[in-house]
Backbone as a printed PyTorch tensor [residue, N CA C, xyz], in Angstrom:
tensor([[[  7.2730,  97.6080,  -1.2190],
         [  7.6410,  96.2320,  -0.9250],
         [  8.0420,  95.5650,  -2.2390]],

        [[  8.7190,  95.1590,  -2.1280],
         [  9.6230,  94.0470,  -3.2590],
         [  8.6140,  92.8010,  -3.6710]],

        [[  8.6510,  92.4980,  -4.8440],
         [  7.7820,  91.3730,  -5.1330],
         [  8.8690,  90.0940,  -5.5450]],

        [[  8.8980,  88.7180,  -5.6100],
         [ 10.3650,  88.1540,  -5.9300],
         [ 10.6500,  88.1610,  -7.0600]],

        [[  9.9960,  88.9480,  -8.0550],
         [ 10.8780,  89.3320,  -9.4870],
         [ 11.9290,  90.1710,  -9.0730]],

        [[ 11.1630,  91.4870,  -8.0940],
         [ 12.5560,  92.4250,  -8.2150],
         [ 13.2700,  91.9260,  -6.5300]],

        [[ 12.9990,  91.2100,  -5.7410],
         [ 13.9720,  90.7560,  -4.7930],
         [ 15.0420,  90.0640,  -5.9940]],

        [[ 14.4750,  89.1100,  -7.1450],
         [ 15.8150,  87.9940,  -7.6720],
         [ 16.6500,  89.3700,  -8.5160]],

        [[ 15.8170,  90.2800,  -8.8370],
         [ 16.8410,  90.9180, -10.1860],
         [ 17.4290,  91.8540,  -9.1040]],

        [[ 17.5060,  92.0710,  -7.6820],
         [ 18.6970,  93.0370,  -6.6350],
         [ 19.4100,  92.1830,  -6.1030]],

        [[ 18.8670,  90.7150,  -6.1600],
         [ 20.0310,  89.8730,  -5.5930],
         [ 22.0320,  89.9060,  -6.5820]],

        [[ 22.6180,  90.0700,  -5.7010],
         [ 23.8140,  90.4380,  -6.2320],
         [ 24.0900,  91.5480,  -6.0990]],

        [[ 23.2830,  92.7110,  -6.3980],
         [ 23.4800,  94.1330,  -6.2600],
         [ 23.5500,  94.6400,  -4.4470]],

        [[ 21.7840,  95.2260,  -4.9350],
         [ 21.5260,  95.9240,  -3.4800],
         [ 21.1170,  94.6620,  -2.5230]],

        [[ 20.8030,  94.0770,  -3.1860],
         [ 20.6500,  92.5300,  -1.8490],
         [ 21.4350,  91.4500,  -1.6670]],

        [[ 21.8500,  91.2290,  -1.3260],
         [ 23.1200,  90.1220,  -0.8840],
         [ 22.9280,  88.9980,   0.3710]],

        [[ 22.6310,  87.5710,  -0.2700],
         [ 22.1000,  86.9070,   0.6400],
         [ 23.4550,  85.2650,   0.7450]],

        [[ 23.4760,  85.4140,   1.6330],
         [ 25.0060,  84.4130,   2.0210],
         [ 23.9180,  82.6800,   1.1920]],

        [[ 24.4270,  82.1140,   0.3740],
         [ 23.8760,  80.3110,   0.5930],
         [ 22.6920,  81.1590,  -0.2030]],

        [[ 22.1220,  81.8800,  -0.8620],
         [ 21.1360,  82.4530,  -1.7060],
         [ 20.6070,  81.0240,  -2.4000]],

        [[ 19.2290,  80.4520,  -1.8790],
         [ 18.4430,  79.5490,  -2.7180],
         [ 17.0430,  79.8430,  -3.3820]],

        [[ 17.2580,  80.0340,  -4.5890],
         [ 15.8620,  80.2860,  -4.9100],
         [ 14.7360,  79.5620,  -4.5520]],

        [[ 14.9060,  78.2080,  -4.0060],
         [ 13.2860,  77.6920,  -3.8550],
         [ 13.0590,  78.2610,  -2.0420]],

        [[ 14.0470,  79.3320,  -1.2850],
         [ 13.3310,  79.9090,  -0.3950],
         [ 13.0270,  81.3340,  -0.5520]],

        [[ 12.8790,  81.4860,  -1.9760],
         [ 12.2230,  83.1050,  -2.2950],
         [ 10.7780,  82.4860,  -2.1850]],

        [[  9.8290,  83.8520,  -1.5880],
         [  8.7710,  83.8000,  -1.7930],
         [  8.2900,  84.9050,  -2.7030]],

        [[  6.7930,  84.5460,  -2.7060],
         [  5.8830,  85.9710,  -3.7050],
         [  6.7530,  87.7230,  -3.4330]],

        [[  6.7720,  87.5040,  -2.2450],
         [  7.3200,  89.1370,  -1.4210],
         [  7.9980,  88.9950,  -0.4810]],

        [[  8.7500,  87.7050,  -0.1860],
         [ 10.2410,  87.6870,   1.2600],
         [ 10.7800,  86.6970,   0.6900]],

        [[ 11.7530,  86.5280,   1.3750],
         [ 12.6950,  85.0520,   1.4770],
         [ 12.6480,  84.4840,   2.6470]],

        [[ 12.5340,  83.5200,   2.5270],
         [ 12.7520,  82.3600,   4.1690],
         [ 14.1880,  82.3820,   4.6570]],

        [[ 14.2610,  82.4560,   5.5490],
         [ 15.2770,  82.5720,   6.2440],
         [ 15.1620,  81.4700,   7.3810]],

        [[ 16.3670,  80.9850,   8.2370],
         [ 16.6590,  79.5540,   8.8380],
         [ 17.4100,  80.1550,  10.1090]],

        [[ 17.4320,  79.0990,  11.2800],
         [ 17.8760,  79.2920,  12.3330],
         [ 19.0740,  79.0790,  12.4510]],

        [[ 20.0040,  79.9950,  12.6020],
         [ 21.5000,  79.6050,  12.7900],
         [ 22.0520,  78.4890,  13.5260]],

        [[ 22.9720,  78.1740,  13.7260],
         [ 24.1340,  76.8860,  14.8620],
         [ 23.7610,  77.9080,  15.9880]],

        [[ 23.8650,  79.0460,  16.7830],
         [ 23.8390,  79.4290,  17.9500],
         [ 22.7930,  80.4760,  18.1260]],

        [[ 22.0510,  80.2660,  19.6680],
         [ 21.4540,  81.0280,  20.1250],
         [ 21.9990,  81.6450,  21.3880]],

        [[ 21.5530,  82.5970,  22.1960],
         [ 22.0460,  83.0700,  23.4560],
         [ 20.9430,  82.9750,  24.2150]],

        [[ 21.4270,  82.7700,  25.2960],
         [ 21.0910,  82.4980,  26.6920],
         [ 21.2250,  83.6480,  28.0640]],

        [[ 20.1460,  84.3180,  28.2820],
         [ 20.4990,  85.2670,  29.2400],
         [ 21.0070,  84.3820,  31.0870]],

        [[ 21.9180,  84.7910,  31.4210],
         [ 22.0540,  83.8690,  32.7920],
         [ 21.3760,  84.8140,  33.3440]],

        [[ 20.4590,  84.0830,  34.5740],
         [ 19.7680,  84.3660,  35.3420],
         [ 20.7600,  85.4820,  36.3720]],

        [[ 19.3020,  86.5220,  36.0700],
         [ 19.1190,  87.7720,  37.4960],
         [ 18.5970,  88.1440,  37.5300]],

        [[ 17.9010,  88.2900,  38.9050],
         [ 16.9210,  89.0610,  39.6200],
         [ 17.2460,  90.7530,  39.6640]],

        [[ 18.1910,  91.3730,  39.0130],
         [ 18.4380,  92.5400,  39.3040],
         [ 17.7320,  93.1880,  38.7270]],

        [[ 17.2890,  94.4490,  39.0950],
         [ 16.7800,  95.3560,  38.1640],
         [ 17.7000,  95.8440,  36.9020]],

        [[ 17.3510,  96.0830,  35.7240],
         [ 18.0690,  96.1230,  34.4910],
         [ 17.7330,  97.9340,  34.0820]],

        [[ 18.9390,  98.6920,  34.7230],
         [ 18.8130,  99.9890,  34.4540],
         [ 19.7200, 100.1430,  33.0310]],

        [[ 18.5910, 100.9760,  32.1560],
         [ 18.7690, 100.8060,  31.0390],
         [ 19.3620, 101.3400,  30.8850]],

        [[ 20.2360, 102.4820,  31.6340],
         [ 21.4590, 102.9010,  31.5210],
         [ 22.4420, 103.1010,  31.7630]],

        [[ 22.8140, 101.9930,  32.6230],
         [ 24.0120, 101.3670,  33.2880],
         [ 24.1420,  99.8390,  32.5910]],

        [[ 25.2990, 100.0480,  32.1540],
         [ 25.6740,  98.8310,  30.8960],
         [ 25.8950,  97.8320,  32.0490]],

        [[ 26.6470,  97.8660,  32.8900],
         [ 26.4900,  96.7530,  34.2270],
         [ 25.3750,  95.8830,  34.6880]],

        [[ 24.6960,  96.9770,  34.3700],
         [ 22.9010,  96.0500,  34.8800],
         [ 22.6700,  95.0020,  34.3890]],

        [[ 23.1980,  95.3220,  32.9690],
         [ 22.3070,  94.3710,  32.0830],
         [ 22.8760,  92.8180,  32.2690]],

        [[ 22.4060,  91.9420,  31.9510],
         [ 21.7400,  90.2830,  32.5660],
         [ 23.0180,  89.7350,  30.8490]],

        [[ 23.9170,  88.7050,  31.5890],
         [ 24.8510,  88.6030,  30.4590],
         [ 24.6490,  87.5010,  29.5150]],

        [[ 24.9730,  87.6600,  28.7590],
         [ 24.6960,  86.8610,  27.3870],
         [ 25.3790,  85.5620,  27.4290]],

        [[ 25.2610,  84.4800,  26.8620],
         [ 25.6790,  83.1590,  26.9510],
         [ 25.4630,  82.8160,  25.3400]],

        [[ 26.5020,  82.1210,  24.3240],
         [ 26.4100,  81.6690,  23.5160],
         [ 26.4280,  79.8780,  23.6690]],

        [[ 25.5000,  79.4850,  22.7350],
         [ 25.4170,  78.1800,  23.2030],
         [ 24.9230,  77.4640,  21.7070]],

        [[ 25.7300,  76.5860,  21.3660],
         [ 25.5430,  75.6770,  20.1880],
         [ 24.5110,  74.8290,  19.9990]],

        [[ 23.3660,  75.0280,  18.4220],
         [ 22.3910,  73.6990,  18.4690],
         [ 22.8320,  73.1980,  18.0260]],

        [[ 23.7330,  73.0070,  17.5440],
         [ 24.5540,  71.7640,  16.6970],
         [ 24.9250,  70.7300,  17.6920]],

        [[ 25.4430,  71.1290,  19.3250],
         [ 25.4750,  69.9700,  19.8010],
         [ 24.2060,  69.2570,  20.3550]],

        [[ 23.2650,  70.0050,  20.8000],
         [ 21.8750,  69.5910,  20.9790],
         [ 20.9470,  70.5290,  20.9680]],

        [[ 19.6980,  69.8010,  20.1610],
         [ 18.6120,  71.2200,  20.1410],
         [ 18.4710,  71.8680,  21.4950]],

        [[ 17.5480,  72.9170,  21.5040],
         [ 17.4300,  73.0730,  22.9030],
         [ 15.9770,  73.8230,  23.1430]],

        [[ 15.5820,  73.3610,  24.3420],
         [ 13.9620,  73.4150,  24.6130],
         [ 14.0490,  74.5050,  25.1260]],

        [[ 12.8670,  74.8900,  24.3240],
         [ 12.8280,  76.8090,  24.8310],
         [ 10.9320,  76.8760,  25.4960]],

        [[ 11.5420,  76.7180,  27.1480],
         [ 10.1390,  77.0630,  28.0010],
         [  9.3400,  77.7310,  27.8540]],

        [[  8.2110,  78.0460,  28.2360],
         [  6.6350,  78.6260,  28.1210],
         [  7.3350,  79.9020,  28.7910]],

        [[  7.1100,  80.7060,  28.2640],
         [  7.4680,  82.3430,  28.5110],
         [  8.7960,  82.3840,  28.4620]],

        [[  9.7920,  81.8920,  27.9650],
         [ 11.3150,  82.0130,  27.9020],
         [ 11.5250,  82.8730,  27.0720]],

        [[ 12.5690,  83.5480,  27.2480],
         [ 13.5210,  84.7440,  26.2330],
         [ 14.5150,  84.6950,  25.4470]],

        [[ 14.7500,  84.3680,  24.4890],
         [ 16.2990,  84.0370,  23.8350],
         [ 16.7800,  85.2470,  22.7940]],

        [[ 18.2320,  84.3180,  22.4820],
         [ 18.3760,  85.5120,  21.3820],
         [ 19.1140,  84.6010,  20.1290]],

        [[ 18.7500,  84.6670,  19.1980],
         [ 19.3360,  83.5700,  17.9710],
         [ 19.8650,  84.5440,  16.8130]],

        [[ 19.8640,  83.7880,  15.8650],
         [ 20.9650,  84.4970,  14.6410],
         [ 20.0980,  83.6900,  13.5510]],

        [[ 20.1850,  84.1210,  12.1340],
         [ 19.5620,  83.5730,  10.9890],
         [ 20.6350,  82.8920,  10.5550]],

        [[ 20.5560,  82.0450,   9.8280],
         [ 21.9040,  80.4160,   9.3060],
         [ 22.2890,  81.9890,   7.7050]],

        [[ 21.4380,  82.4650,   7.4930],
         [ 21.7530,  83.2120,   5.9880],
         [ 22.6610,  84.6960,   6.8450]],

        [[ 23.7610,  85.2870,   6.2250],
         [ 24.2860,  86.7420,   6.4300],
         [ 22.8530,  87.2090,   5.2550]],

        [[ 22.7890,  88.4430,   5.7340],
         [ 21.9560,  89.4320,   4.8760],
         [ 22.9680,  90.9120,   4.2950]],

        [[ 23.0040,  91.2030,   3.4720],
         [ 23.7520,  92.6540,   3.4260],
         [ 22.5740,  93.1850,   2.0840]],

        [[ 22.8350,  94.7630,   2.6320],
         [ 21.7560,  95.4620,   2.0690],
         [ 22.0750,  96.6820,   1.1180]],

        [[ 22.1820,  97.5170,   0.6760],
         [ 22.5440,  98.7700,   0.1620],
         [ 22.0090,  99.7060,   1.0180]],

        [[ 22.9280, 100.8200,   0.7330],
         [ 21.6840, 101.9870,   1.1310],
         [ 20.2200, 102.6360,   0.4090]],

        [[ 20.3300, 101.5860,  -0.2100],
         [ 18.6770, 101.8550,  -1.3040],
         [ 17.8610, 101.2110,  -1.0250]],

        [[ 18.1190,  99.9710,  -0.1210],
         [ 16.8120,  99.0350,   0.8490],
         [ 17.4110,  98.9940,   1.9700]],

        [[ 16.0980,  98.8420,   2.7580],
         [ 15.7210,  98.7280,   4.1550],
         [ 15.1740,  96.9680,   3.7300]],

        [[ 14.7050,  96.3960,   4.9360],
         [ 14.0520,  95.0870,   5.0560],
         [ 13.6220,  95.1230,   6.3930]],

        [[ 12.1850,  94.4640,   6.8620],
         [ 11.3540,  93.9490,   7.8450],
         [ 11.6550,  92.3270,   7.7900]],

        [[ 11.4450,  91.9640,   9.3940],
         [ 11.2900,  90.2740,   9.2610],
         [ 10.0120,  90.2510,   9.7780]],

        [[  9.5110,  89.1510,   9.1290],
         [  7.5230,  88.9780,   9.9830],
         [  8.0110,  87.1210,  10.4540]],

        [[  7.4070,  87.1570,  10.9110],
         [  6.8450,  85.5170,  11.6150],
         [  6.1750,  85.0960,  10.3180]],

        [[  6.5010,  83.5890,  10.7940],
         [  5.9240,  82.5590,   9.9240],
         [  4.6160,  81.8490,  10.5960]],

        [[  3.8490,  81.8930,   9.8360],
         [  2.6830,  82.1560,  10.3410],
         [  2.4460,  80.6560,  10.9080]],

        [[  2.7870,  79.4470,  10.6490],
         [  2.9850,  78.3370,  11.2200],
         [  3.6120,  77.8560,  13.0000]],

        [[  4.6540,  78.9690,  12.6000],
         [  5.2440,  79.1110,  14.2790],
         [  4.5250,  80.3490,  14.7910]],

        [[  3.8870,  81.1110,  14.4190],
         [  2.8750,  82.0260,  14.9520],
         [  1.7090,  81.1620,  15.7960]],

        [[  0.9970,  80.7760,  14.8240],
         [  0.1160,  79.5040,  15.6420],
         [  0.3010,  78.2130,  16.7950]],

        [[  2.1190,  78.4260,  16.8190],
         [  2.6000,  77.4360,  17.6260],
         [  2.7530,  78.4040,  19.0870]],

        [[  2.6470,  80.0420,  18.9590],
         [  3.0020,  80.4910,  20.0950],
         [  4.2430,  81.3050,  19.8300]],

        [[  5.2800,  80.9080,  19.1200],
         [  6.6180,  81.3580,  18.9990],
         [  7.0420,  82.4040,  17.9800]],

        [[  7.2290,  83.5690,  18.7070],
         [  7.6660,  85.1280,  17.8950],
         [  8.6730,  85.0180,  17.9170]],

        [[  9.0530,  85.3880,  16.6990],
         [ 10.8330,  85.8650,  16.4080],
         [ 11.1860,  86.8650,  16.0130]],

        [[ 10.5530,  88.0810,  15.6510],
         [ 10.6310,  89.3250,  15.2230],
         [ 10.2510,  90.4940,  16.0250]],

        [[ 10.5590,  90.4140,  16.9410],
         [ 10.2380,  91.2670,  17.9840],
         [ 10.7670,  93.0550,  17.6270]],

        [[ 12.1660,  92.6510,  17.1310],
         [ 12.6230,  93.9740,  16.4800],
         [ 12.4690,  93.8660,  15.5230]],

        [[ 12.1550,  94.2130,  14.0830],
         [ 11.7770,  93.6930,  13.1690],
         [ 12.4710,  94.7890,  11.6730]],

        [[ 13.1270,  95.4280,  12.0800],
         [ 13.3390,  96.9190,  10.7280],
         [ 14.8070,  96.1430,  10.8080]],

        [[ 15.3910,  96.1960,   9.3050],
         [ 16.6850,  96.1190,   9.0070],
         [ 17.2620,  97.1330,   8.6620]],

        [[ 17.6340,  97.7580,   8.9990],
         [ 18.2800,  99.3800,   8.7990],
         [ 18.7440,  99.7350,   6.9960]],

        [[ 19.0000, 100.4630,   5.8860],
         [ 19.2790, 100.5470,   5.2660],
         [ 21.1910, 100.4400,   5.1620]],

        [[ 21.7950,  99.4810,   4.5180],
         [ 23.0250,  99.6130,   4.7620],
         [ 23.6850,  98.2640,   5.6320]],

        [[ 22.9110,  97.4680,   6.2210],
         [ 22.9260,  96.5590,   7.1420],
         [ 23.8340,  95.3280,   6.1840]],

        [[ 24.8020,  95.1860,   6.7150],
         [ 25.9550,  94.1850,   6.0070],
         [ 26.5400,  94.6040,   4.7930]],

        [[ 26.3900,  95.9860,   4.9570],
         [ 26.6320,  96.6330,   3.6160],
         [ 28.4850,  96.3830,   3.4120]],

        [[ 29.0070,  96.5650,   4.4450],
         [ 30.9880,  96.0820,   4.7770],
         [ 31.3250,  94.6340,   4.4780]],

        [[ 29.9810,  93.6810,   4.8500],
         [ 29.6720,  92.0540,   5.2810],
         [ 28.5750,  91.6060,   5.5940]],

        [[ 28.5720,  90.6570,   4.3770],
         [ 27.2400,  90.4680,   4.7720],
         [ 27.4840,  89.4700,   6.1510]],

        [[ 26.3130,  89.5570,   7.1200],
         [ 26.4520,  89.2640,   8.6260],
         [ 24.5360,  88.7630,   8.4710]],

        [[ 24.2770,  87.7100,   9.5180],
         [ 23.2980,  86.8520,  10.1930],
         [ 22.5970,  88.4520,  11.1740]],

        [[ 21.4350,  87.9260,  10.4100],
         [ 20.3030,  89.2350,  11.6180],
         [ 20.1220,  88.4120,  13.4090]],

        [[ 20.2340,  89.1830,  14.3400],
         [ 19.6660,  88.4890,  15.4920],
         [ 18.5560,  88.4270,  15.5640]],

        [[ 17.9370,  87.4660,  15.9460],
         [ 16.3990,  87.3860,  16.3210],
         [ 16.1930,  87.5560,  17.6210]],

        [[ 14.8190,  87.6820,  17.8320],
         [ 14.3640,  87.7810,  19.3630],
         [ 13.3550,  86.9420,  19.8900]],

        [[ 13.7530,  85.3440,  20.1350],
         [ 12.7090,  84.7660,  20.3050],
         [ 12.3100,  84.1910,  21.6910]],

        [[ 10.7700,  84.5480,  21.6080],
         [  9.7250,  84.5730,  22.3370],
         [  8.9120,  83.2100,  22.5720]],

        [[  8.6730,  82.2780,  23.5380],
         [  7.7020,  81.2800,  23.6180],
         [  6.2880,  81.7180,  24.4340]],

        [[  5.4280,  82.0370,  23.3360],
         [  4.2250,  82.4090,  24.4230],
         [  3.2900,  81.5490,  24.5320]],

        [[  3.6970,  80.3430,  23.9110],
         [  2.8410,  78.6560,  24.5400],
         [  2.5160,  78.3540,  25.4910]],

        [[  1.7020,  77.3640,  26.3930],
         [  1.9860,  76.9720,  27.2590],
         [  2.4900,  75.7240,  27.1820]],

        [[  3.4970,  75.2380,  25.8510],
         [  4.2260,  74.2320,  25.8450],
         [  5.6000,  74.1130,  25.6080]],

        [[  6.4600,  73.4150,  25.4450],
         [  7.7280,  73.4700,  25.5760],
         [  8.3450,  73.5620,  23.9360]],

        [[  8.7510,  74.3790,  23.2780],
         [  9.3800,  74.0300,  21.7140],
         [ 10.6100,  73.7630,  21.8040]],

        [[ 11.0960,  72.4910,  21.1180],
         [ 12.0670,  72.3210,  20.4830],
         [ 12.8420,  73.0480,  19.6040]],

        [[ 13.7980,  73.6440,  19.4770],
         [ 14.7060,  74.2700,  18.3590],
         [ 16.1840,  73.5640,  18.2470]],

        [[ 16.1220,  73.3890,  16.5290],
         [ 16.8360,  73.2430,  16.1710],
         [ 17.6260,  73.8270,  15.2150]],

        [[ 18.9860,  73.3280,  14.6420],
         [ 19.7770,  74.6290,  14.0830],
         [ 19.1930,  74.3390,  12.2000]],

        [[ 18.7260,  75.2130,  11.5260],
         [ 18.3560,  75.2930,   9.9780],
         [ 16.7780,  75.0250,   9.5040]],

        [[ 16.2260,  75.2290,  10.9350],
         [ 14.2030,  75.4200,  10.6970],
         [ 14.3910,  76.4900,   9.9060]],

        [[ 13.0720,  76.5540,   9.1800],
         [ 12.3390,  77.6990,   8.6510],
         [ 12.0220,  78.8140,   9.9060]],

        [[ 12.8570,  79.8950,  10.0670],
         [ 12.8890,  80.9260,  11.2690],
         [ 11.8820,  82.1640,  11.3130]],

        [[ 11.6480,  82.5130,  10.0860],
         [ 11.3230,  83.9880,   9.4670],
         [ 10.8140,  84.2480,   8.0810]],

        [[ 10.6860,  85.1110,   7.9570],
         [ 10.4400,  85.5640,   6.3280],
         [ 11.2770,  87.1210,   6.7190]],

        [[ 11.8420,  87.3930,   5.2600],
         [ 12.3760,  88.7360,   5.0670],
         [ 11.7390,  89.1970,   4.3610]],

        [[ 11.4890,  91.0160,   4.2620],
         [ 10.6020,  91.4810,   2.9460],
         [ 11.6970,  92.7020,   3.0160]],

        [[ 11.4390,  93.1930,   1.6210],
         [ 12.3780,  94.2720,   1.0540],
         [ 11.8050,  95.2050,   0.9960]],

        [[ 12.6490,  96.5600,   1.1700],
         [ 11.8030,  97.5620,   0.5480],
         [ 12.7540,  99.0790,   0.0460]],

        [[ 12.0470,  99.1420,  -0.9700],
         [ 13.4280, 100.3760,  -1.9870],
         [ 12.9190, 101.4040,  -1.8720]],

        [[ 13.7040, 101.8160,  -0.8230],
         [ 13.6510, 103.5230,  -0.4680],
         [ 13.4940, 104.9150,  -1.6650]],

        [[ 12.7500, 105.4450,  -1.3340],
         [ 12.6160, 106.2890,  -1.9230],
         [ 13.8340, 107.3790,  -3.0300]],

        [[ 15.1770, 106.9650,  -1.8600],
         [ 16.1960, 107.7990,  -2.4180],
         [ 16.9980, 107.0480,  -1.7830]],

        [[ 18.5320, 107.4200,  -2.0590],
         [ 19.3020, 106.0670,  -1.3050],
         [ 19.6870, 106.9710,  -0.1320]],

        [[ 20.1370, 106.1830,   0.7630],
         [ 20.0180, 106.6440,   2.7740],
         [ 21.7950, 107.3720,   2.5400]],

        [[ 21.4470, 108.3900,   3.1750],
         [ 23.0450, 109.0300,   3.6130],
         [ 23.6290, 108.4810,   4.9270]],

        [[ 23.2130, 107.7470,   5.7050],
         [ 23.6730, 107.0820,   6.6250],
         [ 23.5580, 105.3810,   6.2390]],

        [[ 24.8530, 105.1060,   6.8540],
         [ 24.6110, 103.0640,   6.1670],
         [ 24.6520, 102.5650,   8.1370]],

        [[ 24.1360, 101.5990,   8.0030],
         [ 24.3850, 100.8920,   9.5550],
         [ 25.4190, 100.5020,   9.7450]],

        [[ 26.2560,  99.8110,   8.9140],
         [ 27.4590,  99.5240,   9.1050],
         [ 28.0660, 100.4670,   9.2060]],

        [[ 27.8340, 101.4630,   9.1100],
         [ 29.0510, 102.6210,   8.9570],
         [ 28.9020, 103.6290,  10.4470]],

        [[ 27.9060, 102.7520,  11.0430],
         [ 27.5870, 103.5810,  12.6300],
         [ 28.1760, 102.7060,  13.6040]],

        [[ 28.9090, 103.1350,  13.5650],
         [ 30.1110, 102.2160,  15.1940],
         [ 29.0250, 102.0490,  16.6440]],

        [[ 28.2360, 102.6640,  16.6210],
         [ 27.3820, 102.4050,  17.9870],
         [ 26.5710, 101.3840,  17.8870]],

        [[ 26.0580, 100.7390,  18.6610],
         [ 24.7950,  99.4910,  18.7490],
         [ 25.5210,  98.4990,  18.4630]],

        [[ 24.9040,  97.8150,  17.1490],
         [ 25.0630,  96.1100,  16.9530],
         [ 25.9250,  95.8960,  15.6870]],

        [[ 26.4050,  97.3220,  15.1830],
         [ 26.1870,  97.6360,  13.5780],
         [ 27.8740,  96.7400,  13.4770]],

        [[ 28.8520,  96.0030,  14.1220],
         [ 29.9200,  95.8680,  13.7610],
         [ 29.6550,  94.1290,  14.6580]],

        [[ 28.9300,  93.7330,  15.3520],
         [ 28.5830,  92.6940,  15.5600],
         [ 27.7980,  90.9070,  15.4670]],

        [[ 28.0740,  90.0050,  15.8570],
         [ 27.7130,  88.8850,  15.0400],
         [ 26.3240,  88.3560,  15.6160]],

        [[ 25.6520,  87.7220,  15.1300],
         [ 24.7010,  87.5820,  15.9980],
         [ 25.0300,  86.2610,  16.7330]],

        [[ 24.0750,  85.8030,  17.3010],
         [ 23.2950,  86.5770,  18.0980],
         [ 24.1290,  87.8000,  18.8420]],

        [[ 23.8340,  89.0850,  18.8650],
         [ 24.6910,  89.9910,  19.5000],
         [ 24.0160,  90.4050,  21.0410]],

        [[ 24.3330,  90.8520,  22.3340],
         [ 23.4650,  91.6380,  23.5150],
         [ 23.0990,  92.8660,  23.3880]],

        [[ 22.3710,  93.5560,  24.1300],
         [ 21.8350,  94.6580,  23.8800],
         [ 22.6940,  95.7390,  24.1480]],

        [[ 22.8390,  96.4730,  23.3710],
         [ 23.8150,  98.0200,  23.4810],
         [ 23.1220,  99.2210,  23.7790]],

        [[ 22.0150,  98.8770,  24.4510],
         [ 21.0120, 100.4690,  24.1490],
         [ 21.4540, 101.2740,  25.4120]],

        [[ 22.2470, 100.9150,  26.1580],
         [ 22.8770, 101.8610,  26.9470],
         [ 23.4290, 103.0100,  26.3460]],

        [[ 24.2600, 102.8600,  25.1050],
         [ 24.8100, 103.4950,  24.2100],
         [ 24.1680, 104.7530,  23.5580]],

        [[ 22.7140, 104.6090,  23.6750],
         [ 21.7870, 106.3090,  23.7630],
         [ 21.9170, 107.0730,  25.0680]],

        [[ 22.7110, 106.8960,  25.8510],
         [ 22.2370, 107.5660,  27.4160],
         [ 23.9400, 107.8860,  27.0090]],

        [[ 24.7500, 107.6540,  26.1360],
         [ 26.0670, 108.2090,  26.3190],
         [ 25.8560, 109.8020,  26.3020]],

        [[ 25.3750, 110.2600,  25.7950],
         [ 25.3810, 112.1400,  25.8480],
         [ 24.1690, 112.3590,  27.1780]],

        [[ 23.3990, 111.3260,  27.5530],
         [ 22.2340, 111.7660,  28.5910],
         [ 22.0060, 113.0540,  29.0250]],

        [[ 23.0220, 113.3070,  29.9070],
         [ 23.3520, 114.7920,  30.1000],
         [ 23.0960, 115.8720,  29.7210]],

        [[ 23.5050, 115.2650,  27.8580],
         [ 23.6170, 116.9390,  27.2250],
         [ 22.5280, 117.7300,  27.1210]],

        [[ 22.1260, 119.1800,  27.0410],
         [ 21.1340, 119.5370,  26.9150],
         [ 20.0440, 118.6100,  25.3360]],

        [[ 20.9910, 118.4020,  24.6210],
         [ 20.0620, 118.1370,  23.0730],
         [ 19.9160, 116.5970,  23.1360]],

        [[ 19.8650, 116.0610,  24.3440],
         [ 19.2290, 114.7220,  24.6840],
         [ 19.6280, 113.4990,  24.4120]],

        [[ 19.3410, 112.8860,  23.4700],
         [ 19.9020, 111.5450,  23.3040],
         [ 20.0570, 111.8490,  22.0320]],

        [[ 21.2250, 110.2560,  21.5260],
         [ 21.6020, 110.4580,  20.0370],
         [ 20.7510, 109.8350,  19.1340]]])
């Protein structure tokens, strides 16, 4: 894990942070902020076969810039960080919750690994995955304190970059929908999924 001496001395290099402010480095992450748009799943009752890209429940982009928007007691969203992140293939990065909106009920890191290589073409906004497990209503608005990022310098640098994998999310903006249909493309084959 990166401490913010060596997060500030990779900034520029292997870390690349869009609007980079030092008073949101911490001891061991950076704060990170809620983008202008979140997504909105439109309602269905269908069953969501995870491998029929049809199934899946469609995405809605929707602006807080024109009004915050109240995210219900067990609601599902999908948001974007206000910062692009780009990475090398010599770090990976985790996002954790802020332990303030932890206590409020509200997870945002549900997926939480940044792949090694991630905005490595551009730097690009991580999607979040946020969760209200309150039993009250939160307000969101666009440039809260969203997250914390933490770094971490791989052992050796990665022969695969994310950007450089055309499948999933790796060429997309956030908030992006789910592509995991995209493992069931070989289903079939005897040697299983990719």
């Amino acid at each position: 894990m990166l401490s913010d001496k060596s997060i500030l001395e990779m900034i520029g290099t292997d870390i690349r942070i869009s609007n980079f402010r030092k008073e949101h480095l911490r001891s061991g992450s950076y704060l990170l902020h809620l983008g202008d748009f979140i997504g909105l799943f439109d309602r269905n009752d269908s069953v969501v076969d995870l491998k029929n890209k049809n199934s899946y429940p469609r995405l809605r982009k929707v602006s807080l810039t024109v009004e915050p928007y109240v995210l219900k007691p067990g609601e599902f969203i999908l948001g974007g960080t206000e910062e692009g992140l780009s990475l090398s293939r010599a770090v990976s990065a985790t996002l954790r919750n802020l332990s303030g909106l932890s206590r409020l009920g509200l997870a945002v890191e549900i997926a939480s690994f940044v792949s090694p290589g991630f905005g490595e073409l551009q730097e690009k906004p991580l999607t979040l995955e946020i969760r209200n497990f309150s039993p009250f209503p939160i307000l969101l608005r666009p440039g809260i304190p969203i997250c914390h990022v933490i770094f971490w310098r791989l052992d050796q640098l990665a022969e695969k970059s994310y950007d450089r994998d055309e499948r999933r999310h790796s060429m997309l903006n956030a908030p992006s929908a789910s592509r995991y249909y995209e493992y069931f493309r070989n289903y079939d084959d005897p040697n299983g999924y990719k």
